[in-house]
N, C-alpha and C positions, 0 to 999 in steps of 0.2 A: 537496538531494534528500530527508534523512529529516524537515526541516521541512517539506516537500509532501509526504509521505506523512503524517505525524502530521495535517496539515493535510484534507486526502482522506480517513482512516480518520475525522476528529470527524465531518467534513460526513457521513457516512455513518451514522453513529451518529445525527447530529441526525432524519437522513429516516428511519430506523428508525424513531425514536421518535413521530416522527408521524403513518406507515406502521401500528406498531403499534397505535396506538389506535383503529382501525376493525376488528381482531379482539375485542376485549369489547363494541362496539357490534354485530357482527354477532350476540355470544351475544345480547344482552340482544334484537337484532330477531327473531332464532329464536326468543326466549324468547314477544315477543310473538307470532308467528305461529302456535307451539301455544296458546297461553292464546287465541286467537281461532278459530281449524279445529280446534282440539280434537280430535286424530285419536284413537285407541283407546287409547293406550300412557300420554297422559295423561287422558284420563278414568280409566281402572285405577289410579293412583295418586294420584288426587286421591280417587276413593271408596274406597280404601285407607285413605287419610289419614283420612276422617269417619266410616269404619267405627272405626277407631282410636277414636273419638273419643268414640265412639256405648259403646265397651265399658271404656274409663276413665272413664266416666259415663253410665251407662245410665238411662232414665226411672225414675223410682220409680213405682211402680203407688198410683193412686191407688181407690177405691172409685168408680165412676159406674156408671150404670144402661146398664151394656154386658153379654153374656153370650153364651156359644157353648153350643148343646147340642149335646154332643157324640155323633155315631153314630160312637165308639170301638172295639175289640175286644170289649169286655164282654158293649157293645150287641148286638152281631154273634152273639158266641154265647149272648147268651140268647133275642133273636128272631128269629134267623136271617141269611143271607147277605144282600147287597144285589145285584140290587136289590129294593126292598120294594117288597110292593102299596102302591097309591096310597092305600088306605082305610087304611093305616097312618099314612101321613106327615098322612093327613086327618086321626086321632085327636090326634096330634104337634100340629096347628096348631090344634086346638079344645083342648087344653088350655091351651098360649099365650095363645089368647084369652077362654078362662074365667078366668085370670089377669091378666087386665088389661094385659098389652106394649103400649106404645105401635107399635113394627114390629118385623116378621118378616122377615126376609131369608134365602132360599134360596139356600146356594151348592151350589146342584143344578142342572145341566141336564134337563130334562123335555120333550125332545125326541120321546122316544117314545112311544108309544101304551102303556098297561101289559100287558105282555104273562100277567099276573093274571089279567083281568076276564072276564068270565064269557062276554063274546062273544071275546075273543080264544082261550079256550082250545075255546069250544064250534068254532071255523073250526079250530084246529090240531088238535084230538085228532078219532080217528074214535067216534063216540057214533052211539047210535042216534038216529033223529029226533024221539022224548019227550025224551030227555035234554036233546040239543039246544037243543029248543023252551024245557025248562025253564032252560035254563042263561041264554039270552036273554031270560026274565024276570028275571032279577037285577038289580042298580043295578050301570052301567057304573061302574069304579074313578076313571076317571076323570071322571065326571060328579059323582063322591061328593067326591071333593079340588075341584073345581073349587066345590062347593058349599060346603064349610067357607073355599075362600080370599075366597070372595064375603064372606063376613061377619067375615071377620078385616084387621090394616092390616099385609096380604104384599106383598114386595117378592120378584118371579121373577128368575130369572138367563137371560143370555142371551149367547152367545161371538160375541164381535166374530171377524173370520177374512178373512185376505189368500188372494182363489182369483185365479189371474195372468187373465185377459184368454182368454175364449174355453174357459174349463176349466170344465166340467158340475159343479156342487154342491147341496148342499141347504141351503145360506145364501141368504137372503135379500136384498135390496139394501136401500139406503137407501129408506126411505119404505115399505117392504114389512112392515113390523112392525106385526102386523095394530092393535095399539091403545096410545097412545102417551101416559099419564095425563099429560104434564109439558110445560112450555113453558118456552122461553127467551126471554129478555129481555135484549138485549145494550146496555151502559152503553161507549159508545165503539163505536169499528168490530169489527164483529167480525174475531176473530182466529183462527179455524177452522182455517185453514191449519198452523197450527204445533202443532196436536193432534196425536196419534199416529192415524193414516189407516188405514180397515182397506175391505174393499173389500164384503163380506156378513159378514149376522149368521146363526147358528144359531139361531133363538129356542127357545121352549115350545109346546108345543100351541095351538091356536089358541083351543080353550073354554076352557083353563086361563087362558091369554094374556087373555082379554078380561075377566077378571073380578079379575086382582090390579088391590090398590091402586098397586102400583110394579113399577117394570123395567127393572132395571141391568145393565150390561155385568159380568161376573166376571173379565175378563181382568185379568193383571198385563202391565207390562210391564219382564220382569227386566232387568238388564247384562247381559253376556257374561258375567260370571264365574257367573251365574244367583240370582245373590244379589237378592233384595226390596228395593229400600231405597224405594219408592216407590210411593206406592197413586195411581190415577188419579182423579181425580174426574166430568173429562169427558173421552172420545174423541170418535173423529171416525168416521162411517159415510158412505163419501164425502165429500161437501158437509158435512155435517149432524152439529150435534154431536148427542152421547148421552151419559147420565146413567151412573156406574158402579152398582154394588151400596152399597158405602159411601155417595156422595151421596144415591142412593134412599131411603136406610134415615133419613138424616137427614130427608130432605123429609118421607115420608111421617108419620113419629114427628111433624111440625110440625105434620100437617095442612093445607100448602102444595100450592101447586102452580107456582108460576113458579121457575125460577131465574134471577140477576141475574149475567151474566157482564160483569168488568171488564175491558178489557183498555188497556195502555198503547201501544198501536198496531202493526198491523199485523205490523211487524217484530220487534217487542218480545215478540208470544205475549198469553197470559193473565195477568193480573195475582191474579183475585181470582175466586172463586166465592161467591156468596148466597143463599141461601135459611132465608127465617123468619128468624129472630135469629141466628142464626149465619153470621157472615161467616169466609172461609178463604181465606189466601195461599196461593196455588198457583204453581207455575213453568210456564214459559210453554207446557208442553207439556199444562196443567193438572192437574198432578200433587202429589200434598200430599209431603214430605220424611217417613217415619215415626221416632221419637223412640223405639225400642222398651224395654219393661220386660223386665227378666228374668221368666223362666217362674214363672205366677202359676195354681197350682193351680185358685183360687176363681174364676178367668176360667170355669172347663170348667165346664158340669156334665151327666152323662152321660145319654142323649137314654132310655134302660132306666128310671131314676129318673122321668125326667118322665112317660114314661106307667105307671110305677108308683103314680104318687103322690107320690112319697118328695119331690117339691122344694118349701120353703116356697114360700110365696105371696109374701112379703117379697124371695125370690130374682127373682122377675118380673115383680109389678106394676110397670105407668111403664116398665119398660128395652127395651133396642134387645137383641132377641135373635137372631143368626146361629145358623143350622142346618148344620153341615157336618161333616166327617169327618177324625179324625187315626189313623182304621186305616191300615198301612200298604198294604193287597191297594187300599185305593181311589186308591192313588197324586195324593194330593193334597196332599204334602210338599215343603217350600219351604225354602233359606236364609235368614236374615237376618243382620245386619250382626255379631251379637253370637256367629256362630259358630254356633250351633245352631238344629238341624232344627225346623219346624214346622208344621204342617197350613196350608193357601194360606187359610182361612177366619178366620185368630188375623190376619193382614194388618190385614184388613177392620175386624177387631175393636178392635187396637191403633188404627189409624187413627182409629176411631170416638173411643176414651179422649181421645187427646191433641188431640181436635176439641171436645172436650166441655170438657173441662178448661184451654183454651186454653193447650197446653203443646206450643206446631205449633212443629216446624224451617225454620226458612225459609232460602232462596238468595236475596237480593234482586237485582231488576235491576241494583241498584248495584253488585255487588258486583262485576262483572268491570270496569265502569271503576275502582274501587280497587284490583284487581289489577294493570290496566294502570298504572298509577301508581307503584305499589309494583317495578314490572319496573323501567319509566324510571327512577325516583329512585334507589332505590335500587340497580340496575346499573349508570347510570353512576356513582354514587358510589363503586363500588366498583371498578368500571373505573377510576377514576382515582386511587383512593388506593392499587391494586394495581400503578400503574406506576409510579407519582409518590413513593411514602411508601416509606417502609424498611419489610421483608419484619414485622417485630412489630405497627406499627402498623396498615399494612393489613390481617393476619392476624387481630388483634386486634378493630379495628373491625368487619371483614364477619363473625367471630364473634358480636358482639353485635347487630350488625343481624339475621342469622338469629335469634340469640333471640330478640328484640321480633320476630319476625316472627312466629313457629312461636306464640310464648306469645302473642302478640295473635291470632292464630285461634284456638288453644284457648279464649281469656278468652271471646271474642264466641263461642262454641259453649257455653259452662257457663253463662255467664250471662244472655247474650239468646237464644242459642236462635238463632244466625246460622250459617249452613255461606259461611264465607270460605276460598275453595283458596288455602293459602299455598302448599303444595307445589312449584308451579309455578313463582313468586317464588323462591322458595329454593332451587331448581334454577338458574333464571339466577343468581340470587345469587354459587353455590356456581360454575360453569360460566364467570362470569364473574372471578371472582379467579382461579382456575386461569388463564386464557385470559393476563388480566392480568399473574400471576406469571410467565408463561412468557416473557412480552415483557419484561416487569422483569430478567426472569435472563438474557434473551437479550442486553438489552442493557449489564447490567449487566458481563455475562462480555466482551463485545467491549468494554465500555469498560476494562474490569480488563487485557483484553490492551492495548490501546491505550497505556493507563496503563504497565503492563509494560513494553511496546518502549519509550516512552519513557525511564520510569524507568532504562532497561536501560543509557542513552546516558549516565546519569551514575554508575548503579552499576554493578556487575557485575552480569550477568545471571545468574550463579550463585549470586550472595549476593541477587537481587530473588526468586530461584524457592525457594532457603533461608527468604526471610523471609517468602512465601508459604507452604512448607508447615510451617514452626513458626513461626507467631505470636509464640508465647511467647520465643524468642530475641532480642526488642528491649529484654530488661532489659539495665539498667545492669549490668558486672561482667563477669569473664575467666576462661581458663580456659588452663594450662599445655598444648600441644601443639608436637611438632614440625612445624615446617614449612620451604621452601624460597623466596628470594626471588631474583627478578631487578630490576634493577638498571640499566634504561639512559639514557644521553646522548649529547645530538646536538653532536658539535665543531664549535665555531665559529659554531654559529646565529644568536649574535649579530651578529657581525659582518654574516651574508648581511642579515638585518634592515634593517642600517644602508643598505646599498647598492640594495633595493627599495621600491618602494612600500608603505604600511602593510599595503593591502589583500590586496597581494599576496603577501607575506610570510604574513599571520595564512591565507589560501589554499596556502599551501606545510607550512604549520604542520600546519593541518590536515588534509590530502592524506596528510602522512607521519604522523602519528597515527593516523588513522583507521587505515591498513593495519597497522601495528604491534601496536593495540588489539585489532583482529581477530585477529590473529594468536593473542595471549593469551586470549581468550574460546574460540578452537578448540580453544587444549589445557588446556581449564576451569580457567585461571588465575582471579585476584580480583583486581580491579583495586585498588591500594593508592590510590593519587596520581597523579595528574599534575602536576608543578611544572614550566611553561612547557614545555620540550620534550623534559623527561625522565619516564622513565614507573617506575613502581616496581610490582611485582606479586607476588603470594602466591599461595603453591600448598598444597593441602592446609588452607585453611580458606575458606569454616565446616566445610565435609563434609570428614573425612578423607579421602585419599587417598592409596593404601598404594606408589602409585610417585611420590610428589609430585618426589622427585629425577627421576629419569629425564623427568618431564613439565616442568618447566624448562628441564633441559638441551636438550631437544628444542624446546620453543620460544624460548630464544635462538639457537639457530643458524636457525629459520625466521627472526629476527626479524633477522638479519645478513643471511641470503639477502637478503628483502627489500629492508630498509637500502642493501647495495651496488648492486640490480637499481634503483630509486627513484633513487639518486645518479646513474648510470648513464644514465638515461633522462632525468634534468635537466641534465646534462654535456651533451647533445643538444641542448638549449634555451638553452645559454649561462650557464646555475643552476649553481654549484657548490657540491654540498651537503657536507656536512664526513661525518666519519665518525662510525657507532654504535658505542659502547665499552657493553659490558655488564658488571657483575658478577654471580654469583652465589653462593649459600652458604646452607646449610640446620642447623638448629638449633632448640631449645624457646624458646619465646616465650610469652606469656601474652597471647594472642586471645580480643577481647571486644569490648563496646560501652563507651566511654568518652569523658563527657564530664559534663552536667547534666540536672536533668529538663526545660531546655527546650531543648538540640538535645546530639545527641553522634556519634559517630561510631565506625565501627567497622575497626579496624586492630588492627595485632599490635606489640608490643612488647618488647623485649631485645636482645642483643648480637647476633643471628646483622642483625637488620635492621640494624642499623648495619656490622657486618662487610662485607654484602653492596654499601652502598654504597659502605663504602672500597676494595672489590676494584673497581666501577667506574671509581674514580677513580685506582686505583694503574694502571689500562692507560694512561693519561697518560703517565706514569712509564717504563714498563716498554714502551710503543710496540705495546702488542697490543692486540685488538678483544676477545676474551672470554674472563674469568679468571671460574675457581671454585676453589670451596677441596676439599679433601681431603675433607671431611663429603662434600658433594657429590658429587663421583666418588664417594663407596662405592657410592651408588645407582644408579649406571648403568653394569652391566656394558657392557664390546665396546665401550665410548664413546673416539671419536679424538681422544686428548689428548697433550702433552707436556708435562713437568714446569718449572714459572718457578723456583721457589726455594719458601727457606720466607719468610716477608713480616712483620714486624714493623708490621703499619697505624697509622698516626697515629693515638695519643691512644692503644694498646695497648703490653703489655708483655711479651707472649706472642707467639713466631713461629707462623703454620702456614702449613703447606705447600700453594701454590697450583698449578693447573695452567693451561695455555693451550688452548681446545679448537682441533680443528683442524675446516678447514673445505677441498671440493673448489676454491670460486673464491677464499676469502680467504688463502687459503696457498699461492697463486701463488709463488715467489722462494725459498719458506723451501727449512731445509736436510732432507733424508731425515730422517721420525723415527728412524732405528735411528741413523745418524750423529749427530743431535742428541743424543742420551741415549748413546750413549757419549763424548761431551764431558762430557758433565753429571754422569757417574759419575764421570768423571775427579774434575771439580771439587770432588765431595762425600766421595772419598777421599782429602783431605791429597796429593792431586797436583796443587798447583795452578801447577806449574811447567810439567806435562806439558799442564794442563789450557788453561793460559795459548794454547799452541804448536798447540792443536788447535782451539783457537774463535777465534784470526789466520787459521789456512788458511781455518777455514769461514767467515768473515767475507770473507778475497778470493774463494771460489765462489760464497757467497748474499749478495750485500750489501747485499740487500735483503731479509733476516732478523732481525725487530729485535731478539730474546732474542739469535741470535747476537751482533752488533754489541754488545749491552749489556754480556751478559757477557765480552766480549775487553778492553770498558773498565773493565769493575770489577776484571778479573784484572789487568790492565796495572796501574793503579793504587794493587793492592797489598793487595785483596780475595783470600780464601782459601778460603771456603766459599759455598756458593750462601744464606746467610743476608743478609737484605737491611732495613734499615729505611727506610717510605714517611717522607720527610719534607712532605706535605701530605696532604687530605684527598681 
């Protein structure tokens, strides 16, 4: 039966184990199922991750002919609040262009009519009707901008805007923009689809509108967490793509007018955006990655200045100049990656640098099939060396795969200029050794118990759970404690041997073993030996134990119960099993592991273990079922004994005083203790005449009392005290 159980618990461990290894393939296919739908939780931490990455190595600001002027605080309070007359922002773009800029880009919306101009104010204010009159001879403000942008190379802004289906706006629709300097030329299918979709535009005025050289969308479109990390270059107005601000600003500075869109098909997005000599990797949504510098003074220069005078000419001939605002009242303040605030128009600007300077961040199409790669390979590898490999090696290894992972993204971000999401990677990674170790441990612990119950059949299960929790206890060497030993044999086993079958016999063997054995593990005995079908057992090692006496004596009389009830039930069968003689006897012994460093064993050694099995074998002798010594009784108050003699054991030269324990069914026949012990007193006070005359009676009432019987024959024969020497072992 516990070879089909040991049997049952492997097989079950084996399906575990092959059970278990579809929990790290599940991480590693979760792993791929985000790194594919991409839900919000891992985008946040994958641009966590490049924001990281972006501020342990931020762009170095290079010199190129980019420049923002800036309509600052300064500006604001030396010419006033915004919004400005138009004939101001017209003086703004006629010094730009007396300066020689290659373009201008407005991140201004100029949706309104200027509420300045000499007709807007002659209809709002009440004037007499000369006034009036005069007022509507003045030059409209915005007839007056509209004329400086005509001769300068301006790029207008205009807000892309999502109005739902049937909702009244004052956006425009696709193809509703009254004039459209730019044309696309798509290189492959176009890929329109996977632009960012807006449904109407808010434009400019429509005189202003028809007279710039350029006409870019100004939206961004931020993350959730509203951080910048990405300038658009084209959207999407319905069907139809559109040019940003940024793209504009390059074309026009070309003196172009196509752009060249690449796309790697349909499902893939945009690839590439061109126009004039500069070509730009875009992601598929056509959007440039921005590389940002830290804040660079000499980028600004304040828009008071320019119409002061004060800005060299060196500051603007040839550059791409943005117009826009980092007052805070115009709420045009933006995140970027590097943690700090910045006016939505430095975007545009940075974008422009690292376009110029070809120092663009790029996501390639590739890169999500190398993630997927790096999931595979690398999660099952660690799936399996997390089940398979001991807890170092595994641990060890998917540490160092994480580092070539994490440092192979950062390398390809410092050096080429690649945004590769390990993060994701190293989430299954990390999700899959956990997953891993947990089946490892799980099945490791059910094989350790497995191990255990086994182990338990040849050791003690108190000395297997001992060498479980201290380790360290399987050194060589011993150590002096008391302890108690029992001591039993089976009469006659030989012989029943001779007269059974082999099989049946080593079946009978083991039938009465096993229950015995148990019996000794109940009362956390230690199994010493078993030498054929005697059993020898310690109590109080390895773990002390402060009633080790009283827990022997206790379990040799279960182990007699048993014994008789066993005999009993084979006497039924035609079996006649002989009797269990037990000794016992407790004393210091020097308990250790002893043997070499390549096997040794652990038992106890000195005189009480020897003692203990000459009292077994002196119940031979002495006709009783279980002796212990005097040591032993001290330990067990209230315990049912009567006194044998004192015992000289073969091969000893010292008597001590042995007792007989008494038992409800094994002491059937015997005589009254109180009667038995006052014979016995008789005999041990030099009355051995009287003593003689009272253990003949009790010999004709109990004759079947074997100390009685014994002692009538030693007094007969001329014995005087209850002193006795065993002449065998």
């Amino acid at each position: 039966m516990a070879s089909v159980r040991g049997a049952t618990g492997w097989r079950a461990t084996w399906v575990l184990k092959r059970i278990g290894v579809l929990l790290p393939i599940v991480a590693v296919a979760l792993g791929l199922a985000l790194l594919v739908l991409d839900p919000q939780p891992t985008q946040t931490l994958r641009n966590n991750l490049f924001d990281q990455y972006q501020r342990w190595h931020p762009r170095d600001y290079v010199e190129v002919p980019v420049r923002i002027v800036d309509i600052d605080e300064e500006t604001l309070r030396r010419l006033g609040q915004w919004p400005w007359p138009r004939t101001r922002l017209a003086a703004l773009i006629e010094h730009l262009r007396a300066n020689g800029v290659a373009a201008i880009g407005l991140d201004i919306l100029l949706a309104e009519a200027d509420r300045t101009s000499p007709a807007s104010m002659s209809a709002q204010w009440a004037l007499s009707p000369a006034l009036r009159d005069a007022l509507r001879q003045l030059p409209d403000h915005d007839r007056v901008l509209a004329t400086s942008l005509a001769g300068a190379p301006a790029v207008l802004g205009f807000m892309l805007q999502d109005v739902p289906a049937g909702t009244s706006g004052d956006g425009k629709a696709a193809g509703a923009l009254a004039w459209q300097p730019f044309r696309y030329v798509h290189a492959g299918e176009p890929a329109t689809g996977s632009l960012h979709r807006f449904t109407s535009a808010l434009g400019a005025r429509p005189q202003l509108e028809k007279v710039a050289a350029g006409y870019g969308a100004i939206n961004f479109v931020a993350d959730s967490d509203g951080i910048v990390r990405r300038v658009p270059l084209v959207l999407a107005l319905q069907d139809k793509p559109v040019p940003s601000l940024t793209a504009e600003l390059l074309r026009v500075a070309q003196g172009e007018r196509n752009y060249f869109l690449r796309s790697d098909g349909p499902q893939l997005g945009l690839a590439e955006v061109r126009t004039g000599q500069l070509s730009v990797p875009t992601t598929a949504a056509g959007e440039v990655w921005v590389h940002y510098s830290d804040a660079e003074p000499t980028r600004y220069l304040p828009a008071w200045k320019l119409l002061a005078g004060e800005v060299p000419a060196s500051l603007l001939e040839g550059h791409i100049v943005l117009v826009g605002s980092s007052a805070q009242g115009l709420m045009d303040l933006r995140f970027n990656p590097l943690r700090r605030i910045m006016p939505g128009v430095e975007a545009h600007a940075q974008a422009l640098e690292q376009i110029l300077t070809g120092q663009t961040l790029q996501r390639p199409n590739w890169a999500l099939a190398l993630e997927v790669i790096a999931i595979v390979l690398g999660g099952l590898a660690i799936a399996w060396l997390s089940i398979s490999a001991r807890a170092f090696v595994a641990a060890s290894t998917t540490a160092v795969l994480l580092a070539l992972l994490l440092a192979g993204g950062w390398y390809a971000f410092r050096v080429h200029g690649l945004l590769i999401n390990t993060v994701t990677p190293a989430l299954v990674f990390a999700c899959t050794f956990v997953a891993g170790s947990l089946i490892h441990h799980f099945i490791s612990e059910r094989e350790q118990r497995w191990i255990k119950a086994v182990f338990s059949r040849y050791v003690s299960p108190n000395r297997v759970e001992f060498l479980v929790q201290h380790p360290d206890a399987t050194a060589l060497g011993g150590k002096r404690q008391e302890c108690s030993f029992v001591f039993t044999d089976l009469e006659n086993f030989t012989g029943l041997m001779e007269s059974v079958e082999p099989e049946e016999a080593v079946s009978l063997l083991n039938d009465y073993l096993d229950g015995m054995i148990a019996i000794a593990f109940r009362h956390e005995g230690t199994l010493d030996r078993i030498m054929g079908d005697a059993v020898a057992l310690m109590f109080s090692a390895p773990l002390p134990q402060a009633d080790h006496k009283a827990r022997a004596l206790a379990c040799a009389l279960e182990m007699d119960a048993f014994a008789n009830s066993h005999a009993a039930q084979l006497a039924g069968q035609g079996l006649k099993l002989g009797k269990t003689r037990i000794g016992i006897h407790s004393g210091e012994v020097i308990v250790g592991n002893f043997g070499g460093s390549t096997m040794f064993d652990y038992r106890a050694l000195g005189d009480a273990v020897n003692v203990a099995a000459r009292l077994e074998s002196a119940n031979k002798q002495l006709g009783t079922t279980i002796c212990l010594s005097e040591a032993t009784l001290a330990g067990c108050p209230g315990a049912r004994v009567r006194p044998v003699g004192h015992l000289v054991l073969k091969g000893k030269s010292r008597a001590i005083k042995v007792f007989e324990a008494l038992t409800d069914r094994g002491t059937t026949g015997y005589a009254p203790p109180d009667v038995y012990d006052e014979a016995y007193r008789l005999m041990t006070e030099d009355a051995s005449w009287v003593a003689l005359a009272r253990f003949r009676e009790l010999a004709r009432q109990w004759p079947e009392d074997p100390l009685v019987a014994l002692h009538a024959r030693r007094l007969a024969g001329g014995e005087q005290s209850d002193l006795m020497t065993m002449t065998t072992k």
